[in-house]
C-alpha positions in Angstrom: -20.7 -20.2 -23.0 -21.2 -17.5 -20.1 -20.0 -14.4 -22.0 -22.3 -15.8 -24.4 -25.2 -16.3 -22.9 -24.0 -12.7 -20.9 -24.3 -11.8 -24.6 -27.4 -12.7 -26.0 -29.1 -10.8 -23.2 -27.9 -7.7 -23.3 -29.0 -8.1 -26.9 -32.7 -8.5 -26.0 -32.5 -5.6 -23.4 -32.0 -4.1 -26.4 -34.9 -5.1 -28.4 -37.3 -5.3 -26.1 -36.1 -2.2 -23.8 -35.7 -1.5 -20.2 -39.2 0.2 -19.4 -40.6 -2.9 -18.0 -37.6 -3.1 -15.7 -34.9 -5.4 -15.7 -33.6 -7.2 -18.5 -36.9 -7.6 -21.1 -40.4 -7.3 -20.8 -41.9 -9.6 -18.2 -43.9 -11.4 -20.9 -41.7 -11.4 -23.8 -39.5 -15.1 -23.6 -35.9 -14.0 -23.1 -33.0 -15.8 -21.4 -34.0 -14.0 -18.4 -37.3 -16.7 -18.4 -35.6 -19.2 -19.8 -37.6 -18.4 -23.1 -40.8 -19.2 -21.4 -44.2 -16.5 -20.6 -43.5 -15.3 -17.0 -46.6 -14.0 -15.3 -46.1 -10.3 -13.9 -46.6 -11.6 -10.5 -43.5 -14.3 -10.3 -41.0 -10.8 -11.3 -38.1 -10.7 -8.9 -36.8 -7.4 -9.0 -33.7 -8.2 -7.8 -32.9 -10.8 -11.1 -29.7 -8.7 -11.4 -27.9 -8.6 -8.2 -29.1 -13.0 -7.8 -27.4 -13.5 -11.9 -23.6 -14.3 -11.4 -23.4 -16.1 -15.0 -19.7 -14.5 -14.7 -18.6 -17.0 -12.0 -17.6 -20.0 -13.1 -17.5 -21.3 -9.9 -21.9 -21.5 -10.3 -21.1 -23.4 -14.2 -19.6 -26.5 -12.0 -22.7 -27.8 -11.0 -23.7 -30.7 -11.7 -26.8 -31.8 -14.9 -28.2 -29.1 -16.7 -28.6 -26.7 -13.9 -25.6 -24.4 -15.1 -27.0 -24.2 -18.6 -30.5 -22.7 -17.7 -29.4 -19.1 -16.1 -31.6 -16.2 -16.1 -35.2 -16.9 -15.4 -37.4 -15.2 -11.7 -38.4 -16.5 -8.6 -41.7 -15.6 -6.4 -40.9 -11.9 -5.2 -39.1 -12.5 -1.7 -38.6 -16.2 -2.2 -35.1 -16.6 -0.9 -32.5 -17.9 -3.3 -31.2 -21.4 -1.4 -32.2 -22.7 1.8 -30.4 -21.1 4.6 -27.7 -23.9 5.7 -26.0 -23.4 1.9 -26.0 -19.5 2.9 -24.6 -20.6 6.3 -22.0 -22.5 4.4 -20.9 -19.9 2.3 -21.3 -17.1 5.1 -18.9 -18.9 7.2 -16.5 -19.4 4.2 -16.2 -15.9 3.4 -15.6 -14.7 7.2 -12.6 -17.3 7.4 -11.5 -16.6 4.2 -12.3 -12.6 3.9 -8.6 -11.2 4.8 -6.1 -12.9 2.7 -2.7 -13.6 3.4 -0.1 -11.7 3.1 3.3 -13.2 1.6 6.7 -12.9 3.1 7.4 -11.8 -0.7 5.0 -9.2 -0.9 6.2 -8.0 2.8 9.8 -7.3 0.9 7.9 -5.9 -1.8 6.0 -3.5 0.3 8.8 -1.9 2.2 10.5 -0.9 -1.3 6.9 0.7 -2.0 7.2 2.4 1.3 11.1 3.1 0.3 10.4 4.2 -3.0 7.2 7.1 -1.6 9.9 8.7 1.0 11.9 9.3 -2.4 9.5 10.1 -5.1 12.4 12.1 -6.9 13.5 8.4 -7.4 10.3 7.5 -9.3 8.9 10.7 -10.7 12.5 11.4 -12.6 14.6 8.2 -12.5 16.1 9.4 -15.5 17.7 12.3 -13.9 18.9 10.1 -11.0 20.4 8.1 -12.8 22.3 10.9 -14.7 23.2 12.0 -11.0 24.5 8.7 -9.9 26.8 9.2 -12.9 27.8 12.6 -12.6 31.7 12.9 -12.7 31.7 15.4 -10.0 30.3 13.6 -7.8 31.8 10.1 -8.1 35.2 12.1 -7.6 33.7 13.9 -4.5 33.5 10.3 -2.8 36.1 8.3 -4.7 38.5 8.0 -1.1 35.8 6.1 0.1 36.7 2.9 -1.4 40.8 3.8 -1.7 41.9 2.2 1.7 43.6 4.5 4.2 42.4 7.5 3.2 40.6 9.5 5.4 37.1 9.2 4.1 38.0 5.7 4.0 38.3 5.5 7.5 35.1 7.5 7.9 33.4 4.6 5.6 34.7 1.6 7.4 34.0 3.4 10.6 30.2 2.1 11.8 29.9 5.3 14.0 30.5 7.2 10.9 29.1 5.7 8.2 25.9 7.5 8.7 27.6 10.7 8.0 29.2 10.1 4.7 26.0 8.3 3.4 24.0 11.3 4.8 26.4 13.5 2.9 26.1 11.6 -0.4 22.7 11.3 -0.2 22.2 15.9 0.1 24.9 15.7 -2.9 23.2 13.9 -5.1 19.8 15.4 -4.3 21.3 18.4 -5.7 23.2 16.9 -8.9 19.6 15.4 -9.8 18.3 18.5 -9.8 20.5 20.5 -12.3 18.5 18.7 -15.0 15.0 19.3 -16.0 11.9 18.8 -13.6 8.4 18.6 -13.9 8.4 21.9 -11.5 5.2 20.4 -9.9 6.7 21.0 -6.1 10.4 22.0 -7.1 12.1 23.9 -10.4 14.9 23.1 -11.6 18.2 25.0 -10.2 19.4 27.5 -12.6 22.6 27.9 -13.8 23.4 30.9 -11.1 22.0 28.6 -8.5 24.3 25.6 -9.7 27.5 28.0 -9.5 27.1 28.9 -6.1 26.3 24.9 -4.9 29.1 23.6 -6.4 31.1 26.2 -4.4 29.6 24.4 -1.4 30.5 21.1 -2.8 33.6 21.9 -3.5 33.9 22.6 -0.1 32.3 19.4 1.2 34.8 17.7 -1.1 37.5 18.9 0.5 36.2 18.1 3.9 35.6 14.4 2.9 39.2 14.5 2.6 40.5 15.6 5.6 37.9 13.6 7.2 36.6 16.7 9.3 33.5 15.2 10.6 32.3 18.2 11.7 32.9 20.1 8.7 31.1 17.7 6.6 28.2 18.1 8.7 27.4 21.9 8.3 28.4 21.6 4.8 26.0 18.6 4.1 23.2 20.7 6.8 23.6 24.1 3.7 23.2 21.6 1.0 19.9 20.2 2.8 18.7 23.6 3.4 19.5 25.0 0.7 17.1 22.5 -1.6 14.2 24.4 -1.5 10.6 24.2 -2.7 9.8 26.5 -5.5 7.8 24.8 -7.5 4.2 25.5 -9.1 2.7 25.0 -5.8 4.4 26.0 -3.7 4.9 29.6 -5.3 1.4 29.3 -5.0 0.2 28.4 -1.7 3.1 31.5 -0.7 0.9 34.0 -3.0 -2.4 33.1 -1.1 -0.4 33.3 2.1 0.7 36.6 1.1 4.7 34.9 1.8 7.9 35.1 -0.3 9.3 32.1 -1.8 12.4 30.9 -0.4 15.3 31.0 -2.8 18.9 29.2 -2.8 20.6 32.2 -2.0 18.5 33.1 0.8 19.0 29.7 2.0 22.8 29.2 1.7 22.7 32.5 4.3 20.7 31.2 6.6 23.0 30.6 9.5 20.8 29.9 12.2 18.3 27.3 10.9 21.7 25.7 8.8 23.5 25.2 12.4 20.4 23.7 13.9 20.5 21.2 11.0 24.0 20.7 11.5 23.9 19.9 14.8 21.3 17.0 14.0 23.6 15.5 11.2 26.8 15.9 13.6 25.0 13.4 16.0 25.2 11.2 13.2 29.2 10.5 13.6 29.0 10.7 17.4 30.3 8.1 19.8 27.5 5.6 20.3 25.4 6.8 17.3 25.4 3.8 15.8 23.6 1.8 18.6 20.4 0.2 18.1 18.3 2.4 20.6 20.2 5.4 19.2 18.8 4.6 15.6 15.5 4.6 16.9 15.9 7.9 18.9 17.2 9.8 16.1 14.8 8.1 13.5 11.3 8.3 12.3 10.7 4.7 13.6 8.5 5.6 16.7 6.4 8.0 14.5 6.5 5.4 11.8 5.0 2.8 14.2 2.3 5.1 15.8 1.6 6.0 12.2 0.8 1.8 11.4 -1.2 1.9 14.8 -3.3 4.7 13.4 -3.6 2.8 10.0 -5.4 -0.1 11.5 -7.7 1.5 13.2 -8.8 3.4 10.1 -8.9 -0.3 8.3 -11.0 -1.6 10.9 -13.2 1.8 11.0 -15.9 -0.1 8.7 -16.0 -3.0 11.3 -16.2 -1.5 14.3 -19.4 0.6 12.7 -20.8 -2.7 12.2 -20.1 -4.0 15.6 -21.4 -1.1 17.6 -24.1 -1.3 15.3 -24.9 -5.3 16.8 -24.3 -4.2 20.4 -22.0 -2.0 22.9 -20.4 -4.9 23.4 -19.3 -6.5 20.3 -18.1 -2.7 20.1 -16.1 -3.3 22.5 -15.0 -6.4 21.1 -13.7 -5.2 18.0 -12.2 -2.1 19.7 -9.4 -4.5 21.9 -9.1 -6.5 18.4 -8.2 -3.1 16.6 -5.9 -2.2 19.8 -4.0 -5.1 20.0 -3.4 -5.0 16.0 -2.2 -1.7 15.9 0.2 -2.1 18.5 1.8 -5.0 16.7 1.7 -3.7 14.0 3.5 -0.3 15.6 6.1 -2.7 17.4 6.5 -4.6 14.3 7.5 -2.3 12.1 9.3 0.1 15.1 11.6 -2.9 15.4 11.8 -3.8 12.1 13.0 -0.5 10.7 15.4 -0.1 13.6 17.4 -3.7 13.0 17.1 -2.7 9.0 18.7 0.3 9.4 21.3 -0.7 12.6 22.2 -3.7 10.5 22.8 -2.0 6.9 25.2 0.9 8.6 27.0 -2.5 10.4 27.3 -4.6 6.9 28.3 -1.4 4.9 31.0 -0.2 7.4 32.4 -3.6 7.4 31.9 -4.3 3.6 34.9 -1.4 3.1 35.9 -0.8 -0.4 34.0 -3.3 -1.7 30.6 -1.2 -2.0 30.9 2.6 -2.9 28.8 5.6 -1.1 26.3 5.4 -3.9 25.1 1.7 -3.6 25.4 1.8 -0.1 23.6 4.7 0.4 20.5 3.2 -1.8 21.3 -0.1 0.2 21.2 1.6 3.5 17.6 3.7 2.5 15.6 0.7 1.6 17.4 -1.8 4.4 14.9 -0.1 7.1 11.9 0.0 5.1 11.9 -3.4 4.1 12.8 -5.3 7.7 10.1 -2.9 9.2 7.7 -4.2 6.5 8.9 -8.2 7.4 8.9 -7.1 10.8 5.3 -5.8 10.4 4.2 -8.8 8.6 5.4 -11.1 11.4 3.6 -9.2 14.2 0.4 -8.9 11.7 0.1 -13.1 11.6 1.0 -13.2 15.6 -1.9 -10.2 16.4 -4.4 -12.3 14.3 -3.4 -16.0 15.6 -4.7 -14.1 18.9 -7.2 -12.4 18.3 -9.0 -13.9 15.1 -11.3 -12.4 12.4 -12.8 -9.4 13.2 -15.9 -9.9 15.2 -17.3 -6.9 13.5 -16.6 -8.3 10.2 -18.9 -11.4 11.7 -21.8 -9.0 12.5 -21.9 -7.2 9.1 -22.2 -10.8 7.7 -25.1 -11.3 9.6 -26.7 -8.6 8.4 -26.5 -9.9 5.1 -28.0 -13.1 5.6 -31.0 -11.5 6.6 -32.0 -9.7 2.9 -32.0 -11.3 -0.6 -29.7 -7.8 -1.1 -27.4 -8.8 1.6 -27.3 -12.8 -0.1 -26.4 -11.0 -3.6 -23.6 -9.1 -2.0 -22.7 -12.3 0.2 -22.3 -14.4 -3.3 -20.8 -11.5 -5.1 -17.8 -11.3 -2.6 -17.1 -14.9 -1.9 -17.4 -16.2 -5.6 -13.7 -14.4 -6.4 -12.6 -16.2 -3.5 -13.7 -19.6 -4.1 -12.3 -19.2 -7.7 -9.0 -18.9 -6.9 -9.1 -21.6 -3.9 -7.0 -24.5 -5.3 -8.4 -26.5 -2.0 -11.8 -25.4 -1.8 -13.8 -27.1 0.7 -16.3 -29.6 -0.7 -19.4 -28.5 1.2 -18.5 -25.0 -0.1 -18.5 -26.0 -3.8 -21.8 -28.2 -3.3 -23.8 -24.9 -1.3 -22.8 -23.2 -4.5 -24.0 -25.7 -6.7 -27.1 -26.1 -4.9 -27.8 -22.6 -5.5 -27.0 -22.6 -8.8 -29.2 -25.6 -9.3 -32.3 -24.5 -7.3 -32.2 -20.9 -9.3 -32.4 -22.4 -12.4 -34.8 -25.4 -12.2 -37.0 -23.1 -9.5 -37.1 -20.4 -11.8 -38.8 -22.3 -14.6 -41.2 -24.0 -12.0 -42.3 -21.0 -11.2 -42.6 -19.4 -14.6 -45.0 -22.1 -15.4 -47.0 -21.8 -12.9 
């Protein structure tokens, strides 16, 4: 019935035109006027922000209220009396931030995973070739053979880091002997391919031996040498009047490769594996401050709207941000940190029963995902304390003030109380009420 009633009036916008404003000529019947002569005078102008014929939440009341839509009031009548606005006011400000489930938690840290690889998304196709590549799977077979060196290196938990690290530059570089978009990187060539499987074949042997330190510099080339020639890139160079890097260049860059080794050699080290030293040599304190700074830009609407009431609901909503952010930046600092201190644990003492590849996927997405669960937790401690934002209460009482500001107050909480399976019962009846007093009002008035 609503998308037909929806219907019939777009039809007579049609035939009788918009000049008049609105939906119809004033004095042309219409479903607007509930098919009844409305004098120029009773016109609301703002019949389309009070018509919500779309919610069915307003076709629950009760008699024939919900059957008589459209229609005007007096120009600034308000819509309902204010306690139903109260009602529905204080609904929406308890009701306003949803709640975040521990599932979609999980589901955001493999987002988060997935945009610090978007080779992964962007051509899953070719890593999938890559995770597949003969080469490769023999350049880390010893892993699961037990007693081998790079066996011992995998079952190691101060070393597994390092082979993962080193599987991880590998298959970068397998991925990307097939076909790209060429967007931010080309595709290597085939005289590029020949001289980085010469490194390869070098790192394989090094797996081998097990020479940690070896593996390192070999893995720190591979890194450096996966360079960003694409489209833009070779652009942004031109403009800066700079020359692209190439492969070659790369693979005889000495200094910067050693400086890069040195990083990737702390990986095997003697107390690498620690849980403070996986936030030291991790993003997880940038990560956090990065969360912090999130929250604040969240809240930046809010805390306009509080300074906006007074300095000191400014204030207010300032030490709400404050303490958010920093949960959310402990949250997720700690988080990652357990993720990732915990996968390189479970992997080393898994053995041969999971290979480099799935570990190494395993131990990418471990860190992402606790830090999300982690951040989640913190979020529903940080509001438990501080409550809804008290800027979030002015900017609703800005709202009740105007017949715009009561449009926009119904047009946000009706989704809401749509998909509240418990809705409150006063709730339902200040919408019904409105709902009831539109309709009948409207024709009140159009008869007068």
């Amino acid at each position: 019935m609503v998308s037909g009633i929806q219907s019939l009036a777009n039809m007579e916008y049609a035939l009788y035109g918009g000049n008049m404003g609105g939906y119809g000529a004033y004095n042309a019947p219409s479903v607007v006027n509930g098919y009844c002569a409305v004098n120029p005078d009773y016109y609301n102008q703002y019949y389309n922000a009070y018509n919500y014929p779309g919610q069915d939440i307003f076709m629950k009341s009760q008699g024939t209220a919900a059957d008589q839509w459209g229609g005007t009031y007096t120009k600034g009548t308000p819509i309902t009396d204010s306690k139903d606005i109260d009602t529905i006011a204080n609904y929406y400000y308890n009701n306003m931030a949803p709640s975040e489930s521990f599932g979609s938690a999980i589901t955001g840290g493999l987002s988060f995973a997935a945009l610090q690889n978007p080779r992964v998304v962007v051509h899953p196709i070719q890593t999938i070739k890559a995770s597949f590549d003969k080469d490769l799977k023999r350049m880390f077979a010893d892993a699961t053979k037990e007693g081998t060196a790079l066996n011992k290196l995998w079952c190691n938990r101060e070393t597994n880091d390092l082979v993962r690290e080193a599987y991880f530059r590998a298959h970068k570089i397998k991925a990307r002997s097939y076909w790209k978009t060429g967007l931010f990187r080309k595709q290597f060539t085939e005289a590029e391919m020949t001289e980085l499987n010469k490194v390869m074949k070098e790192l394989e042997g090094a797996l081998s031996r097990g020479d940690t330190n070896k593996i390192a510099k070999l893995t720190a080339k591979l890194d450096h040498a996966y360079v960003s020639n694409g489209w833009l890139p070779r652009t942004w160079k031109k403009i800066l009047g700079k020359d692209v890097p190439t492969v070659e260049s790369r693979l005889n860059d000495t200094a910067e490769i050693n400086k890069k080794a040195a990083n990737i050699t702390k990986l095997g080290e003697k107390g690498s594996s620690s849980l403070w030293n996986v936030v030291k040599k991790s993003c997880t304190i940038k990560s956090g401050l990065g969360w912090a700074a999130f929250e604040a830009l969240f809240d930046a609407k809010d805390i306009a709207s509080a300074f906006k009431e007074s300095t000191g609901t400014g204030l207010a909503q300032l030490g709400q941000t404050a303490v958010k952010g920093a949960g959310s930046a402990v949250g997720w600092m700690a988080g990652e940190a357990i993720g990732t201190w915990a996968a390189t644990k479970a992997l080393a003492a898994a053995g041969t029963a999971i290979a480099p590849g799935i570990g190494t996927v395993i131990g990418a997405v471990a860190g992402f995902v606790v830090g999300s669960v982690g951040m989640w937790l913190t979020g529903k401690l940080t509001k438990r304390i501080v409550g809804q934002n008290v800027g979030a209460k002015a900017e609703i009482k800005e709202m009740k003030k105007t017949p715009e500001g009561h449009a926009q107050l119904l047009s946000l909480t009706a989704p809401i109380a749509e998909q509240d399976k418990n809705l409150d019962p006063n709730v339902r009846r200040a919408f019904e009420n409105i709902a009831a007093r539109y309709s009948v009002g409207n024709q009140y008035a159009g008869a007068a």
